[in-house]
CHARMM-style PDB file with segment names, atoms N, HN, CA, C and O in Angstrom:
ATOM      1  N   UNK     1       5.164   6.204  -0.950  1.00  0.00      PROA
ATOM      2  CA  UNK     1       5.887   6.104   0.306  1.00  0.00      PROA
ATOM      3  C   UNK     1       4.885   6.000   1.453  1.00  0.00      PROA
ATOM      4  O   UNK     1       3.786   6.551   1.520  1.00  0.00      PROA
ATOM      5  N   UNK     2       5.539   5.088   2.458  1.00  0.00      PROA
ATOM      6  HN  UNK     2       6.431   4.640   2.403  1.00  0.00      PROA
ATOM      7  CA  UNK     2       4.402   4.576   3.258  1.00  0.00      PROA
ATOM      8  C   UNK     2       4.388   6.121   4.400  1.00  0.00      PROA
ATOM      9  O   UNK     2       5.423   6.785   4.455  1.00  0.00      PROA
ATOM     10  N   UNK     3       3.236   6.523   5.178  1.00  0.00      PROA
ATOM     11  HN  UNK     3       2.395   5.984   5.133  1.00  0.00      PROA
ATOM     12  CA  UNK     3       3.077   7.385   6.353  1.00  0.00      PROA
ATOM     13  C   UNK     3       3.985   7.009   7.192  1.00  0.00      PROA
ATOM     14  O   UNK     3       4.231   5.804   7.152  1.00  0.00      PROA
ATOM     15  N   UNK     4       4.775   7.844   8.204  1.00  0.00      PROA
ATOM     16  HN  UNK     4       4.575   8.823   8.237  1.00  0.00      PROA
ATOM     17  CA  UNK     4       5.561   7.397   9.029  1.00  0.00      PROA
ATOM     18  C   UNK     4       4.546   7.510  10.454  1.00  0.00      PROA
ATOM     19  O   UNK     4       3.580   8.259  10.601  1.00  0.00      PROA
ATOM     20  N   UNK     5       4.983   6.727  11.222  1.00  0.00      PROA
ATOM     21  HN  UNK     5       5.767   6.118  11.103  1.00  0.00      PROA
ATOM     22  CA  UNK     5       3.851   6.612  12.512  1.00  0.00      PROA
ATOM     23  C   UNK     5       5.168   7.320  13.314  1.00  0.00      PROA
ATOM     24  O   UNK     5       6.360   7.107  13.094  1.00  0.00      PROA
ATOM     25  N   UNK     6       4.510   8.317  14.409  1.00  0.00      PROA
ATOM     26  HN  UNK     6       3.541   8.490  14.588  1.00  0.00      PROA
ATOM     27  CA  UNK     6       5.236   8.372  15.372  1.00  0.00      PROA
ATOM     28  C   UNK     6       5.602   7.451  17.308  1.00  0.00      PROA
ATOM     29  O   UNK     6       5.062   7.457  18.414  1.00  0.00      PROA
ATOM     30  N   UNK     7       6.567   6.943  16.789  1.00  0.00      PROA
ATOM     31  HN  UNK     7       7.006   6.938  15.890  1.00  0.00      PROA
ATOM     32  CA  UNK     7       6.585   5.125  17.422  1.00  0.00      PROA
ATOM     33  C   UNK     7       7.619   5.518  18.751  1.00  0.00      PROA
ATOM     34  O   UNK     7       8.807   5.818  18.629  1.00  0.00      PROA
ATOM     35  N   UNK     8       7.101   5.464  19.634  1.00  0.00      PROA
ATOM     36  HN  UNK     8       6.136   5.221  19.734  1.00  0.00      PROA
ATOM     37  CA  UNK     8       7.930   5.152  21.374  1.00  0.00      PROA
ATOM     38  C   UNK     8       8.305   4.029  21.742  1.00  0.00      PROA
ATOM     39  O   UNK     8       7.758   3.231  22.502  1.00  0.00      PROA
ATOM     40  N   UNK     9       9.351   3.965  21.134  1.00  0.00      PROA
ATOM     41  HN  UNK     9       9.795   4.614  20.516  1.00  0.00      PROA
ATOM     42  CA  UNK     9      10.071   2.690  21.640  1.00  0.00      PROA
ATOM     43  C   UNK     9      10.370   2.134  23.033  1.00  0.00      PROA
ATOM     44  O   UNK     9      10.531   0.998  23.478  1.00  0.00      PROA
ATOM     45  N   UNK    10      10.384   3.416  23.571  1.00  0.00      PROA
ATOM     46  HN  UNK    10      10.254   4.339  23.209  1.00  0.00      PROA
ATOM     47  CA  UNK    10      10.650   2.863  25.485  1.00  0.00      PROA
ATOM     48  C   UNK    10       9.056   2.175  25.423  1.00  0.00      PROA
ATOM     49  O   UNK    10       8.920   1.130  26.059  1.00  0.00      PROA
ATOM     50  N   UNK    11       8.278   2.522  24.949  1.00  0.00      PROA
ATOM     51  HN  UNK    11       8.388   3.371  24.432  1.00  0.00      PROA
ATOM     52  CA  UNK    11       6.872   1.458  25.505  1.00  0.00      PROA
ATOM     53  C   UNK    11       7.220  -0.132  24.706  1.00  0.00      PROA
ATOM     54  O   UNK    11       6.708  -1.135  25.203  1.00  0.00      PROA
ATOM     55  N   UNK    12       8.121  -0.267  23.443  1.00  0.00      PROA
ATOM     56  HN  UNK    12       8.536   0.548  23.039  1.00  0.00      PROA
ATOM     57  CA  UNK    12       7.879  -1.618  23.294  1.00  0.00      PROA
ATOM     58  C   UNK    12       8.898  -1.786  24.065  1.00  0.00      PROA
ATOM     59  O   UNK    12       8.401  -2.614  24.828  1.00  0.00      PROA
ATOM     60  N   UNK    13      10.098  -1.606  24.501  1.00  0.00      PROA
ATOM     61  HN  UNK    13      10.502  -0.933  23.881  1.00  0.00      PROA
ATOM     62  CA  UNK    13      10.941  -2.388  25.702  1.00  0.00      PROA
ATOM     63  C   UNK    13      10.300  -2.333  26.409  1.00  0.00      PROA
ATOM     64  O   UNK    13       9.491  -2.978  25.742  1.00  0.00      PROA
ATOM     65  N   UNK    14       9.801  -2.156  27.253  1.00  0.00      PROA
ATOM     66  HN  UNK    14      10.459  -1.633  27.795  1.00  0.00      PROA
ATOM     67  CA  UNK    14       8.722  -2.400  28.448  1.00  0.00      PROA
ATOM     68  C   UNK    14       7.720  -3.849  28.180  1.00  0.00      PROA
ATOM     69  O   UNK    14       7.607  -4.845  28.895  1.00  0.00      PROA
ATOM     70  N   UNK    15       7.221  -3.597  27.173  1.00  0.00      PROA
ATOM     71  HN  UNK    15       7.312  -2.788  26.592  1.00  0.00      PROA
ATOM     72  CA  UNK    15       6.080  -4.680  26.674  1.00  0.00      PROA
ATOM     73  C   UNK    15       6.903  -6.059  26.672  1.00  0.00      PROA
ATOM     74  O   UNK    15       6.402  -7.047  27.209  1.00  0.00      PROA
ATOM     75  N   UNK    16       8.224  -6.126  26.039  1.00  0.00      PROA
ATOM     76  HN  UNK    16       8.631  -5.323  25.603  1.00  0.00      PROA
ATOM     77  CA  UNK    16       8.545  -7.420  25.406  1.00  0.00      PROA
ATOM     78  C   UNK    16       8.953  -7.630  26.672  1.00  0.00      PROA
ATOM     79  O   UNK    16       8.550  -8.718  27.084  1.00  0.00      PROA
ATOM     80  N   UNK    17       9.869  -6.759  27.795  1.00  0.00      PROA
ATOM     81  HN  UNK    17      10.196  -5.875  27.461  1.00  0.00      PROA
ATOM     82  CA  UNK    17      10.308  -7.141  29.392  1.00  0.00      PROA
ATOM     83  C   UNK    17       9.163  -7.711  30.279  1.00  0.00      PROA
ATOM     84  O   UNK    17       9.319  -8.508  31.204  1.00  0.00      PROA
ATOM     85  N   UNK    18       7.943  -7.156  29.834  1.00  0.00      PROA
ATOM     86  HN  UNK    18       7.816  -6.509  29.083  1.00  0.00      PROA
ATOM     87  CA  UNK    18       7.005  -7.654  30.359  1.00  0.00      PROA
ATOM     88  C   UNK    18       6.514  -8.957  30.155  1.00  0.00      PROA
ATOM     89  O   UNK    18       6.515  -9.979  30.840  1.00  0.00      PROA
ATOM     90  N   UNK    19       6.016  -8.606  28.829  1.00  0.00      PROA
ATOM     91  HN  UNK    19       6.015  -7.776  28.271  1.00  0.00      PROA
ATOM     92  CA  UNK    19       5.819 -10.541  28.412  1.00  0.00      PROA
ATOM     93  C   UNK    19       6.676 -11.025  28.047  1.00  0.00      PROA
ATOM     94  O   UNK    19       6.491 -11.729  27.054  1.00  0.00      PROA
ATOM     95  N   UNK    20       7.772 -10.963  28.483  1.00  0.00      PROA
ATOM     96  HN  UNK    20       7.922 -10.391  29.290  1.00  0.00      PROA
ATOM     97  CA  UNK    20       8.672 -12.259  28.167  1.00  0.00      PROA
ATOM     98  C   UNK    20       9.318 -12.653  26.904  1.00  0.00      PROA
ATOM     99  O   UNK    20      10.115 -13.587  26.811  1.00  0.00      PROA
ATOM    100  N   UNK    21       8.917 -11.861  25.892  1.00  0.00      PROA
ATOM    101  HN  UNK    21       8.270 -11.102  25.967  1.00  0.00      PROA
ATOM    102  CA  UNK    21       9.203 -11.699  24.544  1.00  0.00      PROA
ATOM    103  C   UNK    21      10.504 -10.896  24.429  1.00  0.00      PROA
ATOM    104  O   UNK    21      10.749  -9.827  24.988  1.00  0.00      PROA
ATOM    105  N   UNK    22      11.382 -11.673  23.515  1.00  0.00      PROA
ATOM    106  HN  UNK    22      11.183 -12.541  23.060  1.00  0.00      PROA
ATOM    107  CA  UNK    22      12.496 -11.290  22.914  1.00  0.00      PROA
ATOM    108  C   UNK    22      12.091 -10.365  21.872  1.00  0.00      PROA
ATOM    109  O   UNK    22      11.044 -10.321  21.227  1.00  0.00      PROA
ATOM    110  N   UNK    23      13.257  -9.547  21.833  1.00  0.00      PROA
ATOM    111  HN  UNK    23      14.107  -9.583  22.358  1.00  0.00      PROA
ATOM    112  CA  UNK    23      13.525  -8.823  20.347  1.00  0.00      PROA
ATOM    113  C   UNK    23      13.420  -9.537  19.166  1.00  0.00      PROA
ATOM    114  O   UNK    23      12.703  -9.093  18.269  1.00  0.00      PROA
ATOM    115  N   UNK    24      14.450 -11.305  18.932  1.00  0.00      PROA
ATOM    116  HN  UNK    24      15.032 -11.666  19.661  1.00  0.00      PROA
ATOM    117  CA  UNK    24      14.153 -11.944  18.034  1.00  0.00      PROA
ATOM    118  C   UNK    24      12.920 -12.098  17.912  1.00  0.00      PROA
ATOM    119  O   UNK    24      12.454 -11.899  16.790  1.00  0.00      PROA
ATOM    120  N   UNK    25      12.235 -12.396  18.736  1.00  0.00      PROA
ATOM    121  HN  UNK    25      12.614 -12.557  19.648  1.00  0.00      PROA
ATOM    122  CA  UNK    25      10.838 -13.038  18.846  1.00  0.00      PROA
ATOM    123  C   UNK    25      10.040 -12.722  17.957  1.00  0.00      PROA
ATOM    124  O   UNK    25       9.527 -13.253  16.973  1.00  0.00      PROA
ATOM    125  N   UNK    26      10.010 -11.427  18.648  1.00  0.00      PROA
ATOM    126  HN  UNK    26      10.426 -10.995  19.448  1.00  0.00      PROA
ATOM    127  CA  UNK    26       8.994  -9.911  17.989  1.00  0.00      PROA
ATOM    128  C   UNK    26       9.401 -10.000  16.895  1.00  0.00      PROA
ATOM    129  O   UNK    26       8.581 -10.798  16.442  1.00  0.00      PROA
ATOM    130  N   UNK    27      10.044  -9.789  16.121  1.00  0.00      PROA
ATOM    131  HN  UNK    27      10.710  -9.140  16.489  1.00  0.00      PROA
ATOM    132  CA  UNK    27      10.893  -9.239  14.848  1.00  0.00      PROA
ATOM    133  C   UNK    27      10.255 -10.678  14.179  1.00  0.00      PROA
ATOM    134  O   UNK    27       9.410 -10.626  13.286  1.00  0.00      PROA
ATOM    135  N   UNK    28      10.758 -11.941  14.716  1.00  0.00      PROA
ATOM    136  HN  UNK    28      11.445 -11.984  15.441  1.00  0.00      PROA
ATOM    137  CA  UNK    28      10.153 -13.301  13.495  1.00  0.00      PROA
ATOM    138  C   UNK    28       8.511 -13.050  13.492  1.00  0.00      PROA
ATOM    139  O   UNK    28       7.874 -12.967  12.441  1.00  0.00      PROA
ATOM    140  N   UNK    29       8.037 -12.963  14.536  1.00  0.00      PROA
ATOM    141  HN  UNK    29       8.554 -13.031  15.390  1.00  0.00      PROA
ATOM    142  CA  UNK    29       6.087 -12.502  14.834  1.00  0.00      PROA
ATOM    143  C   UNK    29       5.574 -11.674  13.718  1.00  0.00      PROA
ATOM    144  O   UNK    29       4.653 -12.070  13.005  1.00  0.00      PROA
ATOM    145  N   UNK    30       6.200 -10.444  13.544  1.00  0.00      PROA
ATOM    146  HN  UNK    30       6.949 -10.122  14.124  1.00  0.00      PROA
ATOM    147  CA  UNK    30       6.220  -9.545  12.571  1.00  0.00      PROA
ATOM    148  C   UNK    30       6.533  -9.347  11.073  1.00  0.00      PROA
ATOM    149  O   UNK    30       5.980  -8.764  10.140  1.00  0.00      PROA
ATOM    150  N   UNK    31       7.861 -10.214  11.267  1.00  0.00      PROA
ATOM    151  HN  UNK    31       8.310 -10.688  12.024  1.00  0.00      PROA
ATOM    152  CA  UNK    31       8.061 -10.370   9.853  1.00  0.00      PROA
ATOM    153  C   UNK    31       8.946  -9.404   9.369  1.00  0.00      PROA
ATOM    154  O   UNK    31       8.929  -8.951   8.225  1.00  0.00      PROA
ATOM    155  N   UNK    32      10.035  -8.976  10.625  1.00  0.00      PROA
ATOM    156  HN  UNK    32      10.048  -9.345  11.555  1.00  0.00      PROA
ATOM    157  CA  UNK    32      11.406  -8.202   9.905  1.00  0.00      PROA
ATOM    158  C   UNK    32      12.345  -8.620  10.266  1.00  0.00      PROA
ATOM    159  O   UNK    32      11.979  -9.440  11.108  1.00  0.00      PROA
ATOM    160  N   UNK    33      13.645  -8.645  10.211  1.00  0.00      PROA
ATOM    161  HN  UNK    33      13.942  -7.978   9.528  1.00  0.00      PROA
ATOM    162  CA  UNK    33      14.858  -8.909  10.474  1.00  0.00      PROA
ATOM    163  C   UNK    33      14.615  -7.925  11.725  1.00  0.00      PROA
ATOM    164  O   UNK    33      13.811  -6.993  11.706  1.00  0.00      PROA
ATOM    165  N   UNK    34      15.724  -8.398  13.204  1.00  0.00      PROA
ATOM    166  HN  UNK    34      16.377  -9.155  13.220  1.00  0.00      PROA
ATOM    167  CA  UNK    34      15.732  -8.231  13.894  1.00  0.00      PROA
ATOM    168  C   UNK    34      16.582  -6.773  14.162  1.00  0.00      PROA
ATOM    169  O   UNK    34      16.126  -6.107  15.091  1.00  0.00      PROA
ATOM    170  N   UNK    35      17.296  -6.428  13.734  1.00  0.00      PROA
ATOM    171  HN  UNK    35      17.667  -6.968  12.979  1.00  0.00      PROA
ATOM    172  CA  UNK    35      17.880  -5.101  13.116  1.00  0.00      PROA
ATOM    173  C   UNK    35      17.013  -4.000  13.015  1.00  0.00      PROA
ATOM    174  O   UNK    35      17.108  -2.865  13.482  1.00  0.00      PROA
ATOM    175  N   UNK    36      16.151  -4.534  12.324  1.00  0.00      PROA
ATOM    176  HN  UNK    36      16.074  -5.456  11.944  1.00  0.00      PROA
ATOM    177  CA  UNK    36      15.312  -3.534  11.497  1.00  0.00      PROA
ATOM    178  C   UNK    36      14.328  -2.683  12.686  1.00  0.00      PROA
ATOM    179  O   UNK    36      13.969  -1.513  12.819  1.00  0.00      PROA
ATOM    180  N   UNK    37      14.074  -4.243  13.618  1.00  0.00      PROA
ATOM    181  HN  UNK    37      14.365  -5.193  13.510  1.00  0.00      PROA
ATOM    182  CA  UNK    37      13.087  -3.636  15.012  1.00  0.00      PROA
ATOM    183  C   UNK    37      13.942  -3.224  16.278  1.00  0.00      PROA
ATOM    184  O   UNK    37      13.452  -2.794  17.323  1.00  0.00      PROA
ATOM    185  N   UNK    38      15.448  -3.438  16.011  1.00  0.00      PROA
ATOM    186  HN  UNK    38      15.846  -3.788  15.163  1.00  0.00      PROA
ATOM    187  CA  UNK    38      15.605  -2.544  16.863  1.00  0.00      PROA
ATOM    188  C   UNK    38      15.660  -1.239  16.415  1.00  0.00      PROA
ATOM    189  O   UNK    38      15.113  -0.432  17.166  1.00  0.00      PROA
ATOM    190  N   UNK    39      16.295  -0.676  15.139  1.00  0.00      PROA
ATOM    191  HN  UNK    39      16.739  -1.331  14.528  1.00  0.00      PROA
ATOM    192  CA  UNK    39      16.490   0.476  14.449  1.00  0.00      PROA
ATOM    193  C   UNK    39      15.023   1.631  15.310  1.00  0.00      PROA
ATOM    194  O   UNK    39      15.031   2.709  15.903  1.00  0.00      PROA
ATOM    195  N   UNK    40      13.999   0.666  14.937  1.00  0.00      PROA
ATOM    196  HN  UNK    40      13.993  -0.210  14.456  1.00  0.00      PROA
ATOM    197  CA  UNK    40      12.956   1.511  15.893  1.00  0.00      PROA
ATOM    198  C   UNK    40      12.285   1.687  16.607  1.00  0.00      PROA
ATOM    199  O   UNK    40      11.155   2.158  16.736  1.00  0.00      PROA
ATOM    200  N   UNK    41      13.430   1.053  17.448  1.00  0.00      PROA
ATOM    201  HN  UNK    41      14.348   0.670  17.344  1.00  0.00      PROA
ATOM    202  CA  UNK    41      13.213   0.699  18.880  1.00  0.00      PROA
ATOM    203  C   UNK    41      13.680   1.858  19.552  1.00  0.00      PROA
ATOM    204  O   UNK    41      13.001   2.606  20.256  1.00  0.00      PROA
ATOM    205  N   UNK    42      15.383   1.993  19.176  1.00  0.00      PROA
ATOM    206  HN  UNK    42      15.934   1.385  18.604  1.00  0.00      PROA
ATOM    207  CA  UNK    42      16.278   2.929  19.678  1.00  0.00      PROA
ATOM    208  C   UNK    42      15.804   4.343  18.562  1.00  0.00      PROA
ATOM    209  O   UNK    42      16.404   5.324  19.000  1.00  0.00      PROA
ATOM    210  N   UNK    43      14.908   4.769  17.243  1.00  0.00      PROA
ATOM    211  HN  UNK    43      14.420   3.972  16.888  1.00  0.00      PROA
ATOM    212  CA  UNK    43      15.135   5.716  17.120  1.00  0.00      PROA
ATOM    213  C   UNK    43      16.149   5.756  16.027  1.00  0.00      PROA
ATOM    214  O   UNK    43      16.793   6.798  15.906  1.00  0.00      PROA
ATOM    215  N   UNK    44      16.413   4.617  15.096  1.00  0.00      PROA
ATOM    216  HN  UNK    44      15.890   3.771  15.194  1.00  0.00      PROA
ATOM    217  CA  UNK    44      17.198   5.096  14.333  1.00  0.00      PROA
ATOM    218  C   UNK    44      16.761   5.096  12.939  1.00  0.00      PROA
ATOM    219  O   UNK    44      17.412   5.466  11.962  1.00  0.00      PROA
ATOM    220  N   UNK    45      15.327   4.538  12.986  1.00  0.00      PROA
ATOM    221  HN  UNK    45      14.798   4.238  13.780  1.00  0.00      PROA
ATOM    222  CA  UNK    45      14.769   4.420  11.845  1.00  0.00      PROA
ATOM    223  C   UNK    45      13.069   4.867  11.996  1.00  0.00      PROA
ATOM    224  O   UNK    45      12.377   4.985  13.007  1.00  0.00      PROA
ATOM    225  N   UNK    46      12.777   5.030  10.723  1.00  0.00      PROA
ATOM    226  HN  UNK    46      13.339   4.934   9.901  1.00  0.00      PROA
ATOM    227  CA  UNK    46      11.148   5.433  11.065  1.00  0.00      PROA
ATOM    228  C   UNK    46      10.429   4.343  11.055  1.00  0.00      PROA
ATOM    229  O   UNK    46      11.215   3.409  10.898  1.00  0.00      PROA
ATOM    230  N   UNK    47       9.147   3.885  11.154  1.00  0.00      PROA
ATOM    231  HN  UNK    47       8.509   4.644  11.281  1.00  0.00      PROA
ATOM    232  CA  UNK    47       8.529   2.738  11.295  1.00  0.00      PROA
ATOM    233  C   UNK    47       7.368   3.374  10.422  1.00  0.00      PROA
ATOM    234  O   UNK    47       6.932   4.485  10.723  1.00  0.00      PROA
ATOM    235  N   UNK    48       6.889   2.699   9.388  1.00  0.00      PROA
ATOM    236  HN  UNK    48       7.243   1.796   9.143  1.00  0.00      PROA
ATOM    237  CA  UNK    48       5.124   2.748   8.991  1.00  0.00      PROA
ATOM    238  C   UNK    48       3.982   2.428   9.820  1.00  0.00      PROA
ATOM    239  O   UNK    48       3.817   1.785  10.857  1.00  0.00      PROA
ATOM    240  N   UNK    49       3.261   3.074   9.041  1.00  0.00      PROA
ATOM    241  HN  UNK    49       3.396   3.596   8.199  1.00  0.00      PROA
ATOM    242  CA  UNK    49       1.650   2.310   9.747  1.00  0.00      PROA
ATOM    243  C   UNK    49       1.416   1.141   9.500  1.00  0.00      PROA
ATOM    244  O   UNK    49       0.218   1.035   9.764  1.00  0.00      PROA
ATOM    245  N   UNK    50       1.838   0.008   9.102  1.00  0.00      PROA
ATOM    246  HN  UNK    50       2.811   0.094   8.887  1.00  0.00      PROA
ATOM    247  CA  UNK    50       1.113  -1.329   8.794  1.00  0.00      PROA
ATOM    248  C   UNK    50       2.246  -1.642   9.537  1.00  0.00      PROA
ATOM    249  O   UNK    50       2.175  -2.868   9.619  1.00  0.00      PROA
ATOM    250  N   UNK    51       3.150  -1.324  10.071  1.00  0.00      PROA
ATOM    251  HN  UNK    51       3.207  -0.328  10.004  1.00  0.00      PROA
ATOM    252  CA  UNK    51       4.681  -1.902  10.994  1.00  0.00      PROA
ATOM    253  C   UNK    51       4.387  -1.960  12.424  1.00  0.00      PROA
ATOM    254  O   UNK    51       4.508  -2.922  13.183  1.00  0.00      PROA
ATOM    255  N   UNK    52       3.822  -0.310  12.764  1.00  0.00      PROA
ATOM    256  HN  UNK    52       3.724   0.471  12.148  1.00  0.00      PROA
ATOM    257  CA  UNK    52       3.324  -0.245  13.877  1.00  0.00      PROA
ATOM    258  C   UNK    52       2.096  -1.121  14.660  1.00  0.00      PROA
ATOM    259  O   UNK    52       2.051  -1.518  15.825  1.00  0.00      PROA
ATOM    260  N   UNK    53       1.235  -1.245  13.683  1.00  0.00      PROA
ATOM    261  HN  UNK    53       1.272  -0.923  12.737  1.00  0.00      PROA
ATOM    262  CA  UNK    53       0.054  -2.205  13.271  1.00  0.00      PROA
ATOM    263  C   UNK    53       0.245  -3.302  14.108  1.00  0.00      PROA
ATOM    264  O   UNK    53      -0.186  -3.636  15.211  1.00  0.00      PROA
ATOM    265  N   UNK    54       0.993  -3.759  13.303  1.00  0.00      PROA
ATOM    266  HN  UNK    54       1.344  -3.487  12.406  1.00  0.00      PROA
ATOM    267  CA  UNK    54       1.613  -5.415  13.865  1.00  0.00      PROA
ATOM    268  C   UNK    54       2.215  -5.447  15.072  1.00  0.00      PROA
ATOM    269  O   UNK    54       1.989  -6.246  15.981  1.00  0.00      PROA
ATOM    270  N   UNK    55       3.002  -4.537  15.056  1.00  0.00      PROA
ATOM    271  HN  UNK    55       3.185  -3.888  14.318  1.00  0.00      PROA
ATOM    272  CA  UNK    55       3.478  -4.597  16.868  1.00  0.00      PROA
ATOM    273  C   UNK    55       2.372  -4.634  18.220  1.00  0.00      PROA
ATOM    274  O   UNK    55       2.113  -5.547  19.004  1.00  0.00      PROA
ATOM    275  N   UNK    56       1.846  -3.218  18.119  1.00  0.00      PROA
ATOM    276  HN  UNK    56       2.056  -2.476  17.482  1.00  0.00      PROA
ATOM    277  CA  UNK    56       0.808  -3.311  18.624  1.00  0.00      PROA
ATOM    278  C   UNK    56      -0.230  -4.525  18.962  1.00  0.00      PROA
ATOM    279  O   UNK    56      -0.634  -4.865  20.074  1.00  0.00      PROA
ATOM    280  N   UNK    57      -0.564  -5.116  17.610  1.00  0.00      PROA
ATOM    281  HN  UNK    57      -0.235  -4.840  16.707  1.00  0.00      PROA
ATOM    282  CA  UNK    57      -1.276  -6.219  17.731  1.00  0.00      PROA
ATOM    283  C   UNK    57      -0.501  -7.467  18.681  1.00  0.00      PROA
ATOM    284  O   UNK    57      -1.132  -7.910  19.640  1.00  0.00      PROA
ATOM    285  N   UNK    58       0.894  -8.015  18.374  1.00  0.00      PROA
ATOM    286  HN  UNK    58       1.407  -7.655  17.594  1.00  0.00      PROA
ATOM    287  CA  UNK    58       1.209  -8.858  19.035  1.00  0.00      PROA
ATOM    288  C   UNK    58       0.810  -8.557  20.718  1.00  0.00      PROA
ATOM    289  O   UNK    58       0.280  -9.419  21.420  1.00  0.00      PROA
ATOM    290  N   UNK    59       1.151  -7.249  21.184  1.00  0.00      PROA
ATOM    291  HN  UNK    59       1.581  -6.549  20.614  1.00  0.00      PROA
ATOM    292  CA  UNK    59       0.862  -6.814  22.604  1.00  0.00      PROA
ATOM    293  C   UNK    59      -0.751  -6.777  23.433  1.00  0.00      PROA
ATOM    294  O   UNK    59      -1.067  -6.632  24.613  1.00  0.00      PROA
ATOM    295  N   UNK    60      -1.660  -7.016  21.963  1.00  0.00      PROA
ATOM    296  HN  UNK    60      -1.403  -7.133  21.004  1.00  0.00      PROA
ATOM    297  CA  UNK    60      -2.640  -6.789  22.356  1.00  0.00      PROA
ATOM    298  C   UNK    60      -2.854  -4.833  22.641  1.00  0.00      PROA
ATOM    299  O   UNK    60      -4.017  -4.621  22.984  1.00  0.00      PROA
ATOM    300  N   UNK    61      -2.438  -4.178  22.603  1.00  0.00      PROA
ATOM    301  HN  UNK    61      -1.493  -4.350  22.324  1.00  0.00      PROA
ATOM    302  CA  UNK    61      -2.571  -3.148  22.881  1.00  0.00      PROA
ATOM    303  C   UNK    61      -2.988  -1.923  21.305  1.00  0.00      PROA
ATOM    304  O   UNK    61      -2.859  -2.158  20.104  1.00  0.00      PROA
ATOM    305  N   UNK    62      -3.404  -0.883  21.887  1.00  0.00      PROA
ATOM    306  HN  UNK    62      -3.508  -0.692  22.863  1.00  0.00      PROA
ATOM    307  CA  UNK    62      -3.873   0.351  20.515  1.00  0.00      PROA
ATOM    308  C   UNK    62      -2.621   1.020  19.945  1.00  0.00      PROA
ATOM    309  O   UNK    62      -1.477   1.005  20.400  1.00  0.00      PROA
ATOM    310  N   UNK    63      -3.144   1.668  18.740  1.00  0.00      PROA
ATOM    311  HN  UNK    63      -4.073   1.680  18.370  1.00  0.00      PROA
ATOM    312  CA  UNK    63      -1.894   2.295  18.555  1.00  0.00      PROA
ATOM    313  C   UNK    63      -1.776   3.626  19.230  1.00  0.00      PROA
ATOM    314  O   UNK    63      -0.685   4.195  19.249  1.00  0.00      PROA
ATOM    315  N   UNK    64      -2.864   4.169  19.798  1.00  0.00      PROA
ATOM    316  HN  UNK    64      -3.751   3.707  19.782  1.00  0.00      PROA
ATOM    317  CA  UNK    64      -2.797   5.525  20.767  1.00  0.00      PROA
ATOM    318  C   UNK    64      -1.848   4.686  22.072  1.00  0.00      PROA
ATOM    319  O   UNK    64      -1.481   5.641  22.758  1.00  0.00      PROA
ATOM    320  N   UNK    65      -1.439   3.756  22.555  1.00  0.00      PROA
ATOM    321  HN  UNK    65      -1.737   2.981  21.998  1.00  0.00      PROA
ATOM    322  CA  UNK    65      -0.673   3.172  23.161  1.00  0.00      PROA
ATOM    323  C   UNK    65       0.755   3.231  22.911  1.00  0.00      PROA
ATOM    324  O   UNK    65       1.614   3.717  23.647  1.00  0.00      PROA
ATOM    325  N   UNK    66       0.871   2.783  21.999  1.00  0.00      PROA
ATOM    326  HN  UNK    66       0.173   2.388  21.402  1.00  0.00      PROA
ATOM    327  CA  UNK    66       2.451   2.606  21.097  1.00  0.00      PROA
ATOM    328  C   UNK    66       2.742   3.887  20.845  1.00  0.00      PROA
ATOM    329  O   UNK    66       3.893   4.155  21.187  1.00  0.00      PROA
ATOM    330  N   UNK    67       2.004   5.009  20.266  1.00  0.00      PROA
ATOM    331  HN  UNK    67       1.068   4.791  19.988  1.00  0.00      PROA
ATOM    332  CA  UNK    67       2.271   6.126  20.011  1.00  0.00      PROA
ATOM    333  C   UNK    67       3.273   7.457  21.093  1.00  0.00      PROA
ATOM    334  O   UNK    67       3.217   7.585  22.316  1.00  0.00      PROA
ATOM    335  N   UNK    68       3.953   8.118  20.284  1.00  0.00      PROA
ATOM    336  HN  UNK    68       3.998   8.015  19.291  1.00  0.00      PROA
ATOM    337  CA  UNK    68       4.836   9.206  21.040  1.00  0.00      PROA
ATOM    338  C   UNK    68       4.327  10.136  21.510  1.00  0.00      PROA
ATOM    339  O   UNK    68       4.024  10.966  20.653  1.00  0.00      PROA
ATOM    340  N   UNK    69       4.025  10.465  22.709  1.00  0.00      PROA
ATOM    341  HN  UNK    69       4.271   9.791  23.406  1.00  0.00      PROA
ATOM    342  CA  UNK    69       3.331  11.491  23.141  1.00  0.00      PROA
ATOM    343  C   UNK    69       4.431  12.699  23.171  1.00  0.00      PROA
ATOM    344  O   UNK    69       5.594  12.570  23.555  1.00  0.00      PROA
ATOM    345  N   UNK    70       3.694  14.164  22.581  1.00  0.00      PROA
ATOM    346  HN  UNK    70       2.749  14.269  22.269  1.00  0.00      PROA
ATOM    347  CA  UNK    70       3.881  15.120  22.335  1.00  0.00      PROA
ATOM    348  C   UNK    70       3.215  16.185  23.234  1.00  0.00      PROA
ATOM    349  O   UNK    70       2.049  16.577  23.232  1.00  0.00      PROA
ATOM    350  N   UNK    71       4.556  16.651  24.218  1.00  0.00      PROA
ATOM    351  HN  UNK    71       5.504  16.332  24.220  1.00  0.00      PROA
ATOM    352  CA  UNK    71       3.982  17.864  25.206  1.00  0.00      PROA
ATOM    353  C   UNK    71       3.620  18.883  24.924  1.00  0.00      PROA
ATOM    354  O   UNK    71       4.104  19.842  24.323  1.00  0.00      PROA
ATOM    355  N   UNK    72       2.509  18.613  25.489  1.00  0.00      PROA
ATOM    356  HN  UNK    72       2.117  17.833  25.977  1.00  0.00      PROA
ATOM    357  CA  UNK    72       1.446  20.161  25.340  1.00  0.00      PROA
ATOM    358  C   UNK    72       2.276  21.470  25.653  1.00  0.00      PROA
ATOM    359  O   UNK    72       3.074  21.638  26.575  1.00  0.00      PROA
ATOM    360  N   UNK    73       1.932  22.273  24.758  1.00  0.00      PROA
ATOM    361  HN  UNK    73       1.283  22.137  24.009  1.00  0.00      PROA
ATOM    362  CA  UNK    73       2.624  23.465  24.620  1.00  0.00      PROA
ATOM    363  C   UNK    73       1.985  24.487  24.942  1.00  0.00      PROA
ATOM    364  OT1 UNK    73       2.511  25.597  24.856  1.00  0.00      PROA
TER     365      UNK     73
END
C-alpha cells in the first residue's frame, strides 16, 4: 500500500485559478480520471506520494508547498 501524503487542496484550487488550468486539464496531465482529482481536492480521498509528485510538478512547485500544514501545538 502506497504512503498517504498529507495533500491541501485549497493550494491546488488556487494554482489551477491561477494558471488557468482546469480540473480536466490537470487530471488528463496526470493521468487520473477527473473524479479521482477532485476526490482530493475536496478531501474525500487520500492521495499517494507519486500522485502528489505529479501535481506538484505540473505547478512547478515542492511538495513542502502542496503539503498540509499542521498547527503548532
Amino acid at each position: 500500500m502506497a504512503d498517504q501524503f498529507t495533500f491541501n487542496g485549497r493550494r491546488v484550487r488556487a494554482w489551477c485559478v491561477d494558471s488557468g488550468i482546469t480540473y480536466d486539464e490537470l487530471a488528463e496531465r496526470i493521468g487520473v480520471p477527473v473524479g479521482t482529482l477532485k476526490a482530493w481536492i475536496y478531501g474525500q480521498r487520500g492521495i499517494s506520494f507519486p500522485q502528489a509528485c505529479a501535481i506538484a510538478e505540473v505547478f512547478g512547485k515542492s511538495l513542502d508547498d502542496l503539503r498540509e500544514q499542521k498547527a503548532a501545538s
